[in-house]
Backbone atoms as SQL, in Angstrom:
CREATE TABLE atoms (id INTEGER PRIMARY KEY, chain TEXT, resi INTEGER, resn TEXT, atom TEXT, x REAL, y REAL, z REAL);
INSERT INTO atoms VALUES
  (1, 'A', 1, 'UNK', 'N', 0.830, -1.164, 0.000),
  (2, 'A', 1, 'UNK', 'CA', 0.000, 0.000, 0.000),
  (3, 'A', 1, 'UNK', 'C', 0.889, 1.247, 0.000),
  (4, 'A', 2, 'UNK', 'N', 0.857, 2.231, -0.946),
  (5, 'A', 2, 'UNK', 'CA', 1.339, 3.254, -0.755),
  (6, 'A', 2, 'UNK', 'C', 0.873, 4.142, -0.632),
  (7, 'A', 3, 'UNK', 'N', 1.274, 4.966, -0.390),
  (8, 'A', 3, 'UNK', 'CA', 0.696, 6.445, 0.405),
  (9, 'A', 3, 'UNK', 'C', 1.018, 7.774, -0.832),
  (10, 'A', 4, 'UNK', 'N', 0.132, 8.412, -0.863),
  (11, 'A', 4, 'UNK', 'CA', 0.366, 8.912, -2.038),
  (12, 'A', 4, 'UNK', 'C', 0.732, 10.694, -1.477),
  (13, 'A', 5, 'UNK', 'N', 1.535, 11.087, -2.193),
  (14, 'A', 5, 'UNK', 'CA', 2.348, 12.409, -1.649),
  (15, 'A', 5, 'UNK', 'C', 1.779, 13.207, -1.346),
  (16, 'A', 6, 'UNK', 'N', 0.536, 13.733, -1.731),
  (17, 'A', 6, 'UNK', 'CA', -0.270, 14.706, -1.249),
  (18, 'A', 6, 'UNK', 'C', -0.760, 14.557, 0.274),
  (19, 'A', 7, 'UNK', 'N', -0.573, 12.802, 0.275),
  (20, 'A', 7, 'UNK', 'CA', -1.818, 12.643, 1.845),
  (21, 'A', 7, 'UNK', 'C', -0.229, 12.590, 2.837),
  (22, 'A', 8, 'UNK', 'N', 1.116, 12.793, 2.609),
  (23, 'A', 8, 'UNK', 'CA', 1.992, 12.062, 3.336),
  (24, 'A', 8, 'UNK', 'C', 1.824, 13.452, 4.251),
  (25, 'A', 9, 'UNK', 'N', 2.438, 13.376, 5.427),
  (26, 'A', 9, 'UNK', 'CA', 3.011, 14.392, 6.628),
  (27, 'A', 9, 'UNK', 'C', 4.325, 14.662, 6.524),
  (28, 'A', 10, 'UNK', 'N', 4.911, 15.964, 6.285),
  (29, 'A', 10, 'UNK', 'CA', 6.025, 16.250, 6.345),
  (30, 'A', 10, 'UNK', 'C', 6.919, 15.706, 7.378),
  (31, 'A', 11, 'UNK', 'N', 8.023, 15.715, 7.521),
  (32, 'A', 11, 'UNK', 'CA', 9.177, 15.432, 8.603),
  (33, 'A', 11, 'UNK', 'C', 9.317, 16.442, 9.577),
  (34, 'A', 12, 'UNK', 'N', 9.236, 17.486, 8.920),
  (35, 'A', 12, 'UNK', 'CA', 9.942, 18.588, 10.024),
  (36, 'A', 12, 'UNK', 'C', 11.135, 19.113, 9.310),
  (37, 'A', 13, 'UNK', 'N', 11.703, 18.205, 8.671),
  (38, 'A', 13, 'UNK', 'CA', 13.049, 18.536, 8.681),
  (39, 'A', 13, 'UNK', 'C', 13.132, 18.244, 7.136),
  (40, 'A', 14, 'UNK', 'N', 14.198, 18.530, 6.675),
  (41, 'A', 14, 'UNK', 'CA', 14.796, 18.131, 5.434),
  (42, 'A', 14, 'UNK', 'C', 15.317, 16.973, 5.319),
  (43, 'A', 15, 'UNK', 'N', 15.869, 16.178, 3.970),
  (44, 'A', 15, 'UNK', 'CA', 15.947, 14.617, 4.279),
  (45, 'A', 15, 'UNK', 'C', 17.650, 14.819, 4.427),
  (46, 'A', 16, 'UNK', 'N', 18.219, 15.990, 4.496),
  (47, 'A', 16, 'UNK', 'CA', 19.692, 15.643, 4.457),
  (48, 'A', 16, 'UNK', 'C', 19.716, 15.864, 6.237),
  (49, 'A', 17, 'UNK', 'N', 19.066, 16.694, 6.866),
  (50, 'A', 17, 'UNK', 'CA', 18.978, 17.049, 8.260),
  (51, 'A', 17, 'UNK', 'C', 18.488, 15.212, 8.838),
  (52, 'A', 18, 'UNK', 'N', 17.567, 14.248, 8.388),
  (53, 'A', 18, 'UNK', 'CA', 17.669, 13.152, 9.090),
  (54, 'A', 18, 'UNK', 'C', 18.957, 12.334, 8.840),
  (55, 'A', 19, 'UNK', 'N', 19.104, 12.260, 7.268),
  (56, 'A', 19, 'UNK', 'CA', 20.679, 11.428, 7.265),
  (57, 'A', 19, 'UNK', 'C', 21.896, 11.897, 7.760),
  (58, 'A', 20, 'UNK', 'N', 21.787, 12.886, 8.370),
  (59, 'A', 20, 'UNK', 'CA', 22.908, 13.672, 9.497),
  (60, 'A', 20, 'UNK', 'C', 22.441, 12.550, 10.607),
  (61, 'A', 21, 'UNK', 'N', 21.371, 12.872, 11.045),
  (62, 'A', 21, 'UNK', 'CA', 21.280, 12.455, 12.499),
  (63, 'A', 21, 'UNK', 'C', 21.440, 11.314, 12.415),
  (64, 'A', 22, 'UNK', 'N', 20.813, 10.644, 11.487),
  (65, 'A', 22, 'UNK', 'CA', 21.149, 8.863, 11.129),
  (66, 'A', 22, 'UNK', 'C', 22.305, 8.475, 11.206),
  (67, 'A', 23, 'UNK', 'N', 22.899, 9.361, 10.710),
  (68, 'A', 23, 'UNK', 'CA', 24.691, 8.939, 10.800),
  (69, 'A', 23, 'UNK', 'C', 25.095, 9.198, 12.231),
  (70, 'A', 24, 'UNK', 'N', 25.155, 9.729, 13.061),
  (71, 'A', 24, 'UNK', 'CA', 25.093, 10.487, 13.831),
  (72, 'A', 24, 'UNK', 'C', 25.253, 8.870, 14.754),
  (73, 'A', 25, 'UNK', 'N', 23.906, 8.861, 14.905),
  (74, 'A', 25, 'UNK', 'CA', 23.090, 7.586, 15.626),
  (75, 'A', 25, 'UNK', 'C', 24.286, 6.291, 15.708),
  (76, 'A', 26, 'UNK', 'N', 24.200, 6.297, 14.025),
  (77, 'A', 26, 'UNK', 'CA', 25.064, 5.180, 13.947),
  (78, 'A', 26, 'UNK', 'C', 26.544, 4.887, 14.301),
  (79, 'A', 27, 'UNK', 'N', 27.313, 6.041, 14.236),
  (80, 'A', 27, 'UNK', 'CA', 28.709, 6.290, 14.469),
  (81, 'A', 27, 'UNK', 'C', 28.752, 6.359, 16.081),
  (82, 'A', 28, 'UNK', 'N', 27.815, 6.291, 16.881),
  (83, 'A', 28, 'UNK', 'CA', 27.863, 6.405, 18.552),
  (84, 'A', 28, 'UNK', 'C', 27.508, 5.228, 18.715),
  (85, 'A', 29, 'UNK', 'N', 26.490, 4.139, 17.985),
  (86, 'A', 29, 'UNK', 'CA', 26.131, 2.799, 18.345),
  (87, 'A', 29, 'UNK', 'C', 27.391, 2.100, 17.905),
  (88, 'A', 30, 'UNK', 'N', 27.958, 2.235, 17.101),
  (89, 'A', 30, 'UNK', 'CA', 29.122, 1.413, 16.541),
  (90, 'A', 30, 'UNK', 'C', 30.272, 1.754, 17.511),
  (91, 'A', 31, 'UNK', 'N', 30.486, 2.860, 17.320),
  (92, 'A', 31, 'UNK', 'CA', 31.527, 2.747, 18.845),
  (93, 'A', 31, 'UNK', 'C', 31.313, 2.796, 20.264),
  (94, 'A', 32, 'UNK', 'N', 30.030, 2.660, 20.250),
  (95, 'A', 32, 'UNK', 'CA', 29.528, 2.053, 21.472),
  (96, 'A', 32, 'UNK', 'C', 29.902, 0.153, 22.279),
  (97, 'A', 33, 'UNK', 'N', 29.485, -0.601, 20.389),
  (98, 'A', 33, 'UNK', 'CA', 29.353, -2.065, 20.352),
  (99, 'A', 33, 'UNK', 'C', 30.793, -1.978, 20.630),
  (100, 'A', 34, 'UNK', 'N', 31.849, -1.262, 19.997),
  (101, 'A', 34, 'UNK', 'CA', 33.179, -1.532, 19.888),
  (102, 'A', 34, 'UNK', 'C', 33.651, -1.458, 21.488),
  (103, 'A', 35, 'UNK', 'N', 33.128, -0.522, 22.503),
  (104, 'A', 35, 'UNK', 'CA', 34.005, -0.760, 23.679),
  (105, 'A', 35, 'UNK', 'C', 32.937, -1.631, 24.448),
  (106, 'A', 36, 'UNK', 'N', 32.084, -1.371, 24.146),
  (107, 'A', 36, 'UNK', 'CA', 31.077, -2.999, 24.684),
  (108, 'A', 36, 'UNK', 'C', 32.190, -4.325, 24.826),
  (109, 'A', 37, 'UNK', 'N', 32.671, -4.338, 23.268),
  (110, 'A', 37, 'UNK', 'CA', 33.342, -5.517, 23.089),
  (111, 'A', 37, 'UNK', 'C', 34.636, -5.643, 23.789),
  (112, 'A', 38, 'UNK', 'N', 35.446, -4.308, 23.901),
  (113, 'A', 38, 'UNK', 'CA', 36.758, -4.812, 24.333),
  (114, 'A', 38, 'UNK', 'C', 36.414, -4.421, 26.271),
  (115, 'A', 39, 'UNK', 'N', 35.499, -3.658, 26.636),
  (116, 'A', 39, 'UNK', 'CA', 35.116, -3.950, 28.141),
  (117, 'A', 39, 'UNK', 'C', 34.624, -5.275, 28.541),
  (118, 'A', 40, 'UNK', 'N', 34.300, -5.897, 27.707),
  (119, 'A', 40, 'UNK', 'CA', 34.044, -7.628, 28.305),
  (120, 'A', 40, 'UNK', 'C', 34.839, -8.518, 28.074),
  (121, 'A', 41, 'UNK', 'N', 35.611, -7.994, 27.152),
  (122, 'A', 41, 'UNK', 'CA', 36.368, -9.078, 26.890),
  (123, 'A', 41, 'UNK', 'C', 36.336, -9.992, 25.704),
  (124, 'A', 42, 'UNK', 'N', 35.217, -9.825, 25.222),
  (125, 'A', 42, 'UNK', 'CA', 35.067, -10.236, 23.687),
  (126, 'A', 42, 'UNK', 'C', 35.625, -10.347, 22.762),
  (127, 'A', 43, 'UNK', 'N', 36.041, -9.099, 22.745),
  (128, 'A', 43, 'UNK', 'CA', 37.357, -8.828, 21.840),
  (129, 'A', 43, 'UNK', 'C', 38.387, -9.569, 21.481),
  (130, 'A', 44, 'UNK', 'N', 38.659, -10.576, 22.316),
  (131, 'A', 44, 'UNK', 'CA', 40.058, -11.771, 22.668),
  (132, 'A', 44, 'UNK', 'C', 39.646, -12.868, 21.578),
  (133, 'A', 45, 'UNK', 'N', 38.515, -13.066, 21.679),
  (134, 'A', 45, 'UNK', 'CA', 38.099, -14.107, 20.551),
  (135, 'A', 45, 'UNK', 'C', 38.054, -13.784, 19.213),
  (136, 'A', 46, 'UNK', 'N', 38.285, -15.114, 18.096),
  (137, 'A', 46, 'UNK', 'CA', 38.141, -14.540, 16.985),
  (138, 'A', 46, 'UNK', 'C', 36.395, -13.929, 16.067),
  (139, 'A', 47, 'UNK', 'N', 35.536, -14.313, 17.028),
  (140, 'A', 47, 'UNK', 'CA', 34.810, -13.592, 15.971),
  (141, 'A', 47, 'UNK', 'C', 34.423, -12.557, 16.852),
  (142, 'A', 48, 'UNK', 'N', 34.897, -12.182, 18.164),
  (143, 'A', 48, 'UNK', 'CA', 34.715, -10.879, 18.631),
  (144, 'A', 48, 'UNK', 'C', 35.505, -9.974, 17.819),
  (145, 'A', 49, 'UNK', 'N', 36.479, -10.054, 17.832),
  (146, 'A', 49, 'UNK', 'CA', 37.639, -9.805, 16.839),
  (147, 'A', 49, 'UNK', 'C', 36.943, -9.137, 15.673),
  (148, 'A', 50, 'UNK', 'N', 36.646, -9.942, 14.840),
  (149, 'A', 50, 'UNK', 'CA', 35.990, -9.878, 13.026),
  (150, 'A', 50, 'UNK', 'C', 34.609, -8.651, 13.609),
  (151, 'A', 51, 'UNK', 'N', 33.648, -8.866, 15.072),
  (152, 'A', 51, 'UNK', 'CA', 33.160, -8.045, 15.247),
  (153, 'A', 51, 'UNK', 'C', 33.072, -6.753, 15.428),
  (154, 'A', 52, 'UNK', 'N', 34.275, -6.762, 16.135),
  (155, 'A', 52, 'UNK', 'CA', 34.844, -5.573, 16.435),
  (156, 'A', 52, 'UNK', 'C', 35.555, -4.056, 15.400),
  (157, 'A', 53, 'UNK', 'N', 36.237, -5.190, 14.442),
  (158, 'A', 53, 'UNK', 'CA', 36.744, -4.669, 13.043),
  (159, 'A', 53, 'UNK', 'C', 35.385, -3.931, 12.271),
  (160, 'A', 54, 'UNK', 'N', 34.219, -4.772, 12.642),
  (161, 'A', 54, 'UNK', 'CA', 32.834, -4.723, 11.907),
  (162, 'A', 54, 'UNK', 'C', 32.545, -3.054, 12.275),
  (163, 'A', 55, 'UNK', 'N', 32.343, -3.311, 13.167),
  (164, 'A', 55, 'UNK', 'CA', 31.836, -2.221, 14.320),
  (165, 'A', 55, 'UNK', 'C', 32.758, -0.593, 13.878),
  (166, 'A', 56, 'UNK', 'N', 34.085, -0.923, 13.959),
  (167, 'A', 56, 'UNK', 'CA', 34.720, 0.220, 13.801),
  (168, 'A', 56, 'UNK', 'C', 34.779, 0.755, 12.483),
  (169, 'A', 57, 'UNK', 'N', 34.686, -0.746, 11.520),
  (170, 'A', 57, 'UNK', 'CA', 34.461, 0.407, 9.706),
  (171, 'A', 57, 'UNK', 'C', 33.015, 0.688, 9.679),
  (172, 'A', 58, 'UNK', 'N', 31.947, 0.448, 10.394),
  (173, 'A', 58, 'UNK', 'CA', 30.697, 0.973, 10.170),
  (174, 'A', 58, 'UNK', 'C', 30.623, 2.327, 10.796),
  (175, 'A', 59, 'UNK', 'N', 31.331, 2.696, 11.821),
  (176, 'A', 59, 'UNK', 'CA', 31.500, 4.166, 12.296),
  (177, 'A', 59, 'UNK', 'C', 33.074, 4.689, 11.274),
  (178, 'A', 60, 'UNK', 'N', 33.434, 4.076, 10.949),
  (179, 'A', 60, 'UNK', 'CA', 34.452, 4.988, 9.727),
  (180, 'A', 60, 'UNK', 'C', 33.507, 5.388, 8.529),
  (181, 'A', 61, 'UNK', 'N', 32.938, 4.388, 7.985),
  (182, 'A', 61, 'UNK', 'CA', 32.065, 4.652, 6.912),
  (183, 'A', 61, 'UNK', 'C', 31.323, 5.734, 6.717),
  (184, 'A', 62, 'UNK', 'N', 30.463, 5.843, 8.289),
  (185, 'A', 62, 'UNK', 'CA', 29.601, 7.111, 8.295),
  (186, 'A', 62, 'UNK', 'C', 30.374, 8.576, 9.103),
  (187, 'A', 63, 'UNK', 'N', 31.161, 8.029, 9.310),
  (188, 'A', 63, 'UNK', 'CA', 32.270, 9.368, 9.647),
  (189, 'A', 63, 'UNK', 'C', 32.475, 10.013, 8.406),
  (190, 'A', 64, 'UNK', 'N', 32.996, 9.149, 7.409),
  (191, 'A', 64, 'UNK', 'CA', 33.211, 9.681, 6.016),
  (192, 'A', 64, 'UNK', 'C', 32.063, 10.462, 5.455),
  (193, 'A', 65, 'UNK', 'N', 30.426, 9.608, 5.350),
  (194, 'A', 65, 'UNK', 'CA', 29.599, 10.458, 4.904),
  (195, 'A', 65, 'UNK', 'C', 29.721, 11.948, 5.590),
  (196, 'A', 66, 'UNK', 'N', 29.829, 11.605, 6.641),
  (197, 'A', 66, 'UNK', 'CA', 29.255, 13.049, 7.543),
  (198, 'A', 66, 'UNK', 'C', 30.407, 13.859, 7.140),
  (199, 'A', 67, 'UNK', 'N', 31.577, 13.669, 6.874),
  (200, 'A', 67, 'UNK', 'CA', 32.291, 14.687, 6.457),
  (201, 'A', 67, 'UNK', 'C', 32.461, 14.815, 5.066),
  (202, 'A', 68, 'UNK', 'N', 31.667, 13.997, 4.245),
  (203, 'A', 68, 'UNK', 'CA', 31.492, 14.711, 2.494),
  (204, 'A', 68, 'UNK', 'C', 30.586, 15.412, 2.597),
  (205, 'A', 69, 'UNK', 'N', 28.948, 15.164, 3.835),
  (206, 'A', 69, 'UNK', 'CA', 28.247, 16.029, 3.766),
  (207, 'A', 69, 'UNK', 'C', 28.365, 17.347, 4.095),
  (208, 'A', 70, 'UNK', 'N', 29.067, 17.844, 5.587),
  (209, 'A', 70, 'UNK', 'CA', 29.784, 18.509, 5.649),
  (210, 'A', 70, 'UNK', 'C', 30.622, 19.580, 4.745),
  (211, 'A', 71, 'UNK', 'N', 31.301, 18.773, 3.528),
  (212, 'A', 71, 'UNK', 'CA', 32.616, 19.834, 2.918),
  (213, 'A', 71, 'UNK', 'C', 31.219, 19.985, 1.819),
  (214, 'A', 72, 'UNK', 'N', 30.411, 19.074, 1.331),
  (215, 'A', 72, 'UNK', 'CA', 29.419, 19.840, 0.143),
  (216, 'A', 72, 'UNK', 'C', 28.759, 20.985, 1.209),
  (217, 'A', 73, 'UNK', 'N', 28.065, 20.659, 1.690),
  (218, 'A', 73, 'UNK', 'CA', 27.282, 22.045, 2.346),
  (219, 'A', 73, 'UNK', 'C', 28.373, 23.575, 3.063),
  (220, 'A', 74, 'UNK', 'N', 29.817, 23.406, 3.355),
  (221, 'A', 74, 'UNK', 'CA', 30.408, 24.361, 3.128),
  (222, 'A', 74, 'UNK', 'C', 31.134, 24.762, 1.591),
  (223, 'A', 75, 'UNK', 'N', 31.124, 24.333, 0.955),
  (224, 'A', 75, 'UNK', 'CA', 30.971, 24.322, -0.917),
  (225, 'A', 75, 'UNK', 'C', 30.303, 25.358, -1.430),
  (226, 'A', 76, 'UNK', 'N', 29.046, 24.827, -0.888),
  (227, 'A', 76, 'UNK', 'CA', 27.991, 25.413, -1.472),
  (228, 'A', 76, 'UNK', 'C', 27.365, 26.940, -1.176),
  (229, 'A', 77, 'UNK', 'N', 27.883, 27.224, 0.536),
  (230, 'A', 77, 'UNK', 'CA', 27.848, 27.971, 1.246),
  (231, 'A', 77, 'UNK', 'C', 28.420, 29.353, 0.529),
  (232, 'A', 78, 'UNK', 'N', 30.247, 28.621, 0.293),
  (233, 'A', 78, 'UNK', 'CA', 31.257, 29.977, -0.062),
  (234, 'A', 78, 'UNK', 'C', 30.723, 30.343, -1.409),
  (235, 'A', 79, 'UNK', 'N', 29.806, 29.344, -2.677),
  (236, 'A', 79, 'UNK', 'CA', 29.369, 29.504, -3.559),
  (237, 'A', 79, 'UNK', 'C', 28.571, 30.373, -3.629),
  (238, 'A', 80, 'UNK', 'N', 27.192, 30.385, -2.560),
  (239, 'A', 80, 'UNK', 'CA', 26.060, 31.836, -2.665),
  (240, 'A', 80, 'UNK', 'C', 27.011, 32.999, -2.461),
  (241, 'A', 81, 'UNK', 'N', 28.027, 32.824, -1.259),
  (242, 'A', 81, 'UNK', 'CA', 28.204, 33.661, -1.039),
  (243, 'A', 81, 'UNK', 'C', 29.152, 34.773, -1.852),
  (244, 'A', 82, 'UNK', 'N', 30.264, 33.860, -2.772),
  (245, 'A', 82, 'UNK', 'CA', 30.535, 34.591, -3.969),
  (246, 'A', 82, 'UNK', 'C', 29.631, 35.201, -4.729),
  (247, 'A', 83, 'UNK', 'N', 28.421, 34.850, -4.905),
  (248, 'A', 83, 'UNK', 'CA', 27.407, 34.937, -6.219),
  (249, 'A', 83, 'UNK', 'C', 26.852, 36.415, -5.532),
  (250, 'A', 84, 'UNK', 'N', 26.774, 36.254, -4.484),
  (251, 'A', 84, 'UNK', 'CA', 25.694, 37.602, -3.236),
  (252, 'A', 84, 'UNK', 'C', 27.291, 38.350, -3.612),
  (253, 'A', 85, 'UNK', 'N', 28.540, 38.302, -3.340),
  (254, 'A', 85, 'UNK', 'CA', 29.146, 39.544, -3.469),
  (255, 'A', 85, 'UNK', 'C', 29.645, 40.091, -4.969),
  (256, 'A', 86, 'UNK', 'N', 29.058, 39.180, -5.524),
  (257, 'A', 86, 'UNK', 'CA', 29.478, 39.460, -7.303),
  (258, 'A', 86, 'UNK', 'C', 28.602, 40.315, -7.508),
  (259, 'A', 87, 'UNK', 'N', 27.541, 39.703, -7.208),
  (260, 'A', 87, 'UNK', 'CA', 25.851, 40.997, -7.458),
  (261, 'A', 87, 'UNK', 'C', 26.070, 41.716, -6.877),
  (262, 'A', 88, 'UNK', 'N', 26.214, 42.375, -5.364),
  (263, 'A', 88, 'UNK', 'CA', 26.483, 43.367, -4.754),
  (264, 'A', 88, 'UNK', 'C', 28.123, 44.362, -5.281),
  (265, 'A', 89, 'UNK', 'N', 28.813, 43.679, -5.809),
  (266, 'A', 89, 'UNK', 'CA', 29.856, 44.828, -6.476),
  (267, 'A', 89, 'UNK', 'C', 29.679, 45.608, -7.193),
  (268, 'A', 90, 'UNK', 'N', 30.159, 47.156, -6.625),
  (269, 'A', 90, 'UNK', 'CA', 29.472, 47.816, -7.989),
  (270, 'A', 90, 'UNK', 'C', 29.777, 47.699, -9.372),
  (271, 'A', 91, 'UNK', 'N', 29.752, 47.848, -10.549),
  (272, 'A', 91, 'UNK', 'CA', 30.042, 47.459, -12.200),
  (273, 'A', 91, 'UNK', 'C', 31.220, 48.755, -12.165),
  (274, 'A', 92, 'UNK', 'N', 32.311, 47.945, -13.066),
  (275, 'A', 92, 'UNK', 'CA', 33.030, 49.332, -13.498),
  (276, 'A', 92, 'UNK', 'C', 32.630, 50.318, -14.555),
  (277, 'A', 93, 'UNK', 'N', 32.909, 52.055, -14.234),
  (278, 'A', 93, 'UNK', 'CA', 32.692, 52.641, -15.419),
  (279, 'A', 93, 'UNK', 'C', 32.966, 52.226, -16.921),
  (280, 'A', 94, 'UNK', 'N', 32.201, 52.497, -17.751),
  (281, 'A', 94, 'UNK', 'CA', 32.398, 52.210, -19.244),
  (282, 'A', 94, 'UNK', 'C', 33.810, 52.962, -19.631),
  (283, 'A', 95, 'UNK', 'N', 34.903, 52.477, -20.169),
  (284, 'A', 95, 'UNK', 'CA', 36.170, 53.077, -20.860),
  (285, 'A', 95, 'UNK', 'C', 35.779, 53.720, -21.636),
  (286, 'A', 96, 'UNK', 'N', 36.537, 55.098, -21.631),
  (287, 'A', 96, 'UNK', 'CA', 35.615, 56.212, -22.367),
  (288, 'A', 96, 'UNK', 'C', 36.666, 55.630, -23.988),
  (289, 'A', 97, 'UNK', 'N', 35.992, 56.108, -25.320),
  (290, 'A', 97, 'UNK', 'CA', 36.552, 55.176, -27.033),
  (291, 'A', 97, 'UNK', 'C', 37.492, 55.725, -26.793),
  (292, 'A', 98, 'UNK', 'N', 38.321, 55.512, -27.235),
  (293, 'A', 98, 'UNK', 'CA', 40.081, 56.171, -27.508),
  (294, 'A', 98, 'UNK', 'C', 39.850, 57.301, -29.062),
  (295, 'A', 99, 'UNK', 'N', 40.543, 58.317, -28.600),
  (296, 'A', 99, 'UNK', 'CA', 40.542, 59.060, -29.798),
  (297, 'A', 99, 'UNK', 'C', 41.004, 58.764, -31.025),
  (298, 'A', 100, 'UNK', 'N', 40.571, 59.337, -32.092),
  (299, 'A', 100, 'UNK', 'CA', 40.734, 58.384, -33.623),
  (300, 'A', 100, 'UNK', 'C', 42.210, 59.566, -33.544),
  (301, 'A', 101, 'UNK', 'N', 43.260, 58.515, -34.273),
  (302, 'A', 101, 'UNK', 'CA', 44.644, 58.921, -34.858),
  (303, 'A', 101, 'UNK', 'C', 44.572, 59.801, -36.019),
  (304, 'A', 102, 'UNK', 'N', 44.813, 61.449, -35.941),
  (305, 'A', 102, 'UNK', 'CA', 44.798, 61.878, -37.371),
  (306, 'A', 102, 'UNK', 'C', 46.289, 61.850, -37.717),
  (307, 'A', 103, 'UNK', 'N', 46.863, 61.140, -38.878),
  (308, 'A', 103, 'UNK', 'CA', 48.012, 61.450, -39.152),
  (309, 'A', 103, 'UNK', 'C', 47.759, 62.776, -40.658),
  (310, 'A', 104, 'UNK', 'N', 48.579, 63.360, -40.962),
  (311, 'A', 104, 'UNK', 'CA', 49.135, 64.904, -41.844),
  (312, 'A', 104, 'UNK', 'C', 50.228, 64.398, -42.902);
């Protein structure tokens, strides 16, 4: 059953503002599981081990998103803001024609 766009309820938010927080979420649960694992002791074994490895590239992974999202949205930022001081500069005067050469 789908829900058709007119009847849906907004978020609140924008969808890049939840995949922030999503990441967010996830990069604190993952290094959460990770000292979970080496505070018990888990860690010593081999598939605590393979878990653990698990755990720490799933918070690298979204470390990474969060900092491509990050450098695009300051990108984009210095971009208006060139564009706002290009428009706001005033235009230079028109070069007045150069006088025509009479040679005699």
């Amino acid at each position: 059953m789908f829900i058709r766009r007119r009847e849906r309820k907004p978020l609140g938010m924008s969808d890049r503002g939840l995949l922030f927080l999503f990441s967010v979420f996830m990069i604190v649960a993952s290094l959460g599981a990770a000292v979970w694992l080496l505070a018990t002791g888990q860690a010593g074994t081999v598939d605590g081990l393979f878990l653990l490895l698990t755990a720490l590239l799933s918070a690298a992974v979204f470390g990474l998103y969060i900092k491509f999202m990050i450098s695009r949205a300051m990108e984009a930022q210095v971009q208006a803001a060139a564009q706002a001081a290009k428009a706001a500069a005033p235009k230079p005067a028109a070069k007045p024609a150069p006088a025509a050469v009479v040679q005699s």
